[in-house]
N, C-alpha and C positions, 0 to 999 in steps of 0.2 A: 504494500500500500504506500509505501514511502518513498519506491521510485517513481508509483503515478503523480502524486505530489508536486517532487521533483522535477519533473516533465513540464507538468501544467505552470510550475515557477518560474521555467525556462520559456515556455513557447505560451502564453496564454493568448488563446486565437484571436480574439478581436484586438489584443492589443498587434500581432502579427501580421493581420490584415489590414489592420492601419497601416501599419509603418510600411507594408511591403505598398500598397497603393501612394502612398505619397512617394516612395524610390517610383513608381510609376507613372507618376505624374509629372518629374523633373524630363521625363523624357519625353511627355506629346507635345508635337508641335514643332518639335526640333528638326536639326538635318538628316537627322538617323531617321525618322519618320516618313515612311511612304504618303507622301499627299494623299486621300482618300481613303486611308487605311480601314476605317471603321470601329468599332467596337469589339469585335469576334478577338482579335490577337491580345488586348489586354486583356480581356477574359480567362482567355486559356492560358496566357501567363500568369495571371495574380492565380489560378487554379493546380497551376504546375509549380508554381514559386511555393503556393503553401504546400502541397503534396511534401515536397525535395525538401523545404524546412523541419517540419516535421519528422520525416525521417533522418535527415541529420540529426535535429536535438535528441531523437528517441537513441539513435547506436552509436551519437558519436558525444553524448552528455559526458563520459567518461573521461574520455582522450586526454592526453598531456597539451599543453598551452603549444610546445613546439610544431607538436601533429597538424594543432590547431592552425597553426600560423602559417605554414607550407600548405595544407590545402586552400586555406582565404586569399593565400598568393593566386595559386593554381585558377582560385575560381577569379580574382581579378584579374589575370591575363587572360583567360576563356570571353571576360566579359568584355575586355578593350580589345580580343582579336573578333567579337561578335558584329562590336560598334563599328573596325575598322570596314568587316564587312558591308557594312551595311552603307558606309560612306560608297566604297566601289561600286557597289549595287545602282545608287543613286549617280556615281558618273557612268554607269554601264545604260542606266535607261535612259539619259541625254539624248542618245543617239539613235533614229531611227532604226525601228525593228519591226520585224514582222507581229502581226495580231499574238500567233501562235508564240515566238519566240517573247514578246512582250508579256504576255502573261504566264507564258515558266517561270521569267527573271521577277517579275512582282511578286509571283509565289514563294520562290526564294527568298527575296527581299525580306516579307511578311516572315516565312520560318525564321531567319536568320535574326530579325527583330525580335522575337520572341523569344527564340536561344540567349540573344544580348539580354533583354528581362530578367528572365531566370537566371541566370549567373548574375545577375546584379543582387539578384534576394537571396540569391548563394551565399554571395559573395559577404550582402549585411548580416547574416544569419550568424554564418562562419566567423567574422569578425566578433561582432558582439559574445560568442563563445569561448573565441581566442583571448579576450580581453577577461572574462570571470575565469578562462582558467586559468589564467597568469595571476590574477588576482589569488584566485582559490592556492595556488599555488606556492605563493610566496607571503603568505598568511598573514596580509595583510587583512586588517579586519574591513566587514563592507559599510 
Protein backbone atom coordinates (compact mmCIF):
# COMPACT_ATOMS: atom_id res chain seq x y z
CA UNK A 1 0.00 0.00 0.00
CA UNK A 2 2.83 2.36 0.53
CA UNK A 3 4.36 2.17 -2.98
CA UNK A 4 0.62 3.03 -4.24
CA UNK A 5 1.06 6.14 -2.09
CA UNK A 6 4.29 6.80 -3.33
CA UNK A 7 3.29 6.62 -6.92
CA UNK A 8 0.32 9.00 -6.51
CA UNK A 9 3.05 11.45 -4.60
CA UNK A 10 5.16 11.37 -7.55
CA UNK A 11 2.72 11.55 -10.47
CA UNK A 12 -0.63 12.99 -9.19
CA UNK A 13 -2.79 13.01 -12.42
CA UNK A 14 -4.31 16.35 -12.74
CA UNK A 15 -1.41 17.89 -11.37
CA UNK A 16 0.45 15.94 -14.50
CA UNK A 17 -1.82 16.87 -16.88
CA UNK A 18 -1.50 20.25 -16.03
CA UNK A 19 1.96 20.64 -16.38
CA UNK A 20 2.23 18.28 -19.36
CA UNK A 21 -0.48 20.76 -21.40
CA UNK A 22 1.12 23.89 -20.46
CA UNK A 23 4.89 22.14 -21.80
CA UNK A 24 2.13 21.82 -24.67
CA UNK A 25 1.01 24.99 -25.05
CA UNK A 26 4.63 26.74 -25.27
CA UNK A 27 4.70 24.88 -28.52
CA UNK A 28 1.36 25.97 -30.61
CA UNK A 29 1.75 28.24 -32.95
CA UNK A 30 5.35 28.17 -33.37
CA UNK A 31 7.78 27.13 -36.36
CA UNK A 32 7.69 23.57 -35.26
CA UNK A 33 3.91 23.62 -35.90
CA UNK A 34 2.29 22.40 -39.02
CA UNK A 35 -0.16 25.43 -40.06
CA UNK A 36 -3.53 23.63 -39.98
CA UNK A 37 -2.46 21.15 -37.73
CA UNK A 38 -5.77 20.75 -35.72
CA UNK A 39 -6.45 19.34 -32.51
CA UNK A 40 -6.11 15.37 -33.11
CA UNK A 41 -1.89 15.44 -32.49
CA UNK A 42 -2.09 17.24 -29.12
CA UNK A 43 -4.49 14.87 -28.01
CA UNK A 44 -2.75 11.96 -28.74
CA UNK A 45 0.33 13.45 -27.37
CA UNK A 46 -0.95 14.84 -23.96
CA UNK A 47 -2.49 10.92 -24.08
CA UNK A 48 0.84 9.39 -24.82
CA UNK A 49 2.92 11.95 -22.65
CA UNK A 50 0.68 10.78 -19.65
CA UNK A 51 0.79 6.99 -20.61
CA UNK A 52 5.02 7.03 -20.81
CA UNK A 53 4.80 9.30 -17.50
CA UNK A 54 3.24 7.03 -15.70
CA UNK A 55 5.11 4.29 -16.44
CA UNK A 56 8.30 5.96 -15.88
CA UNK A 57 7.35 7.11 -12.34
CA UNK A 58 5.78 3.52 -11.79
CA UNK A 59 9.40 1.30 -12.72
CA UNK A 60 11.70 3.85 -12.65
CA UNK A 61 10.59 5.80 -8.90
CA UNK A 62 13.56 3.64 -7.63
CA UNK A 63 16.48 4.44 -9.81
CA UNK A 64 19.65 6.37 -8.67
CA UNK A 65 19.75 10.32 -9.54
CA UNK A 66 22.61 9.39 -12.06
CA UNK A 67 20.30 6.74 -14.12
CA UNK A 68 18.02 9.60 -13.71
CA UNK A 69 20.17 12.05 -15.32
CA UNK A 70 21.52 10.05 -18.54
CA UNK A 71 18.06 9.18 -19.46
CA UNK A 72 16.58 13.06 -19.12
CA UNK A 73 19.67 13.68 -21.33
CA UNK A 74 18.62 11.00 -23.65
CA UNK A 75 15.10 12.18 -23.74
CA UNK A 76 16.36 15.99 -24.26
CA UNK A 77 18.23 15.12 -27.27
CA UNK A 78 15.30 12.76 -28.72
CA UNK A 79 13.25 15.83 -28.05
CA UNK A 80 15.69 18.69 -29.80
CA UNK A 81 16.53 15.99 -32.71
CA UNK A 82 12.24 15.67 -32.97
CA UNK A 83 12.03 19.66 -33.11
CA UNK A 84 15.06 19.71 -35.57
CA UNK A 85 12.95 17.43 -37.60
CA UNK A 86 10.26 19.03 -37.77
CA UNK A 87 12.09 22.48 -38.68
CA UNK A 88 13.25 20.38 -42.03
CA UNK A 89 9.90 19.05 -42.55
CA UNK A 90 8.61 22.61 -42.72
CA UNK A 91 11.73 23.71 -45.20
CA UNK A 92 10.83 20.29 -47.20
CA UNK A 93 7.19 21.40 -47.75
CA UNK A 94 8.22 25.01 -49.02
CA UNK A 95 8.73 23.53 -52.09
CA UNK A 96 6.36 22.29 -54.58
CA UNK A 97 5.05 18.75 -54.27
CA UNK A 98 2.97 16.55 -55.40
CA UNK A 99 -0.81 16.15 -53.67
CA UNK A 100 0.28 12.58 -52.88
CA UNK A 101 3.97 13.39 -51.82
CA UNK A 102 2.42 16.59 -49.86
CA UNK A 103 0.42 14.65 -47.70
CA UNK A 104 3.04 11.73 -46.75
CA UNK A 105 5.50 14.73 -45.68
CA UNK A 106 2.44 16.49 -43.46
CA UNK A 107 1.81 13.13 -42.00
CA UNK A 108 5.39 12.82 -41.03
CA UNK A 109 5.57 16.20 -40.11
CA UNK A 110 2.29 15.70 -37.60
CA UNK A 111 4.06 12.05 -36.34
CA UNK A 112 7.29 13.79 -35.95
CA UNK A 113 5.41 16.64 -33.84
CA UNK A 114 4.11 14.50 -31.79
CA UNK A 115 7.25 12.38 -31.16
CA UNK A 116 8.81 16.13 -30.26
CA UNK A 117 5.75 16.39 -27.60
CA UNK A 118 6.31 13.31 -25.95
CA UNK A 119 9.88 13.50 -25.40
CA UNK A 120 9.25 16.93 -24.15
CA UNK A 121 6.98 15.28 -21.12
CA UNK A 122 9.66 12.65 -21.06
CA UNK A 123 11.90 14.68 -20.88
CA UNK A 124 9.92 17.07 -17.69
CA UNK A 125 8.95 13.94 -16.18
CA UNK A 126 12.49 12.42 -16.11
CA UNK A 127 13.88 15.77 -14.85
CA UNK A 128 11.68 16.49 -12.05
CA UNK A 129 12.68 12.65 -10.89
CA UNK A 130 16.31 13.23 -11.48
CA UNK A 131 16.13 16.30 -9.33
CA UNK A 132 14.04 14.36 -5.94
CA UNK A 133 16.56 11.69 -6.47
CA UNK A 134 19.51 13.73 -6.16
CA UNK A 135 17.76 15.29 -3.44
CA UNK A 136 16.54 11.86 -1.96
CA UNK A 137 19.95 11.01 -2.34
CA UNK A 138 22.03 13.35 -0.63
CA UNK A 139 19.75 13.65 2.39
CA UNK A 140 19.07 16.75 2.07
CA UNK A 141 15.80 17.35 3.98
CA UNK A 142 12.77 18.44 1.57
Amino acid sequence: MKDVFEIVGYASPSALIAALTVWQGLLRGTWFERPGIGSAPYATALLVGVLISFAVVIFWRHQKARFLRRVTAFAFIAAFAFLSACVALRSTLAQPWSPNATWRLETLWDTTYVAAMVAIFAFATLGAMAIGASIRQSGTPA
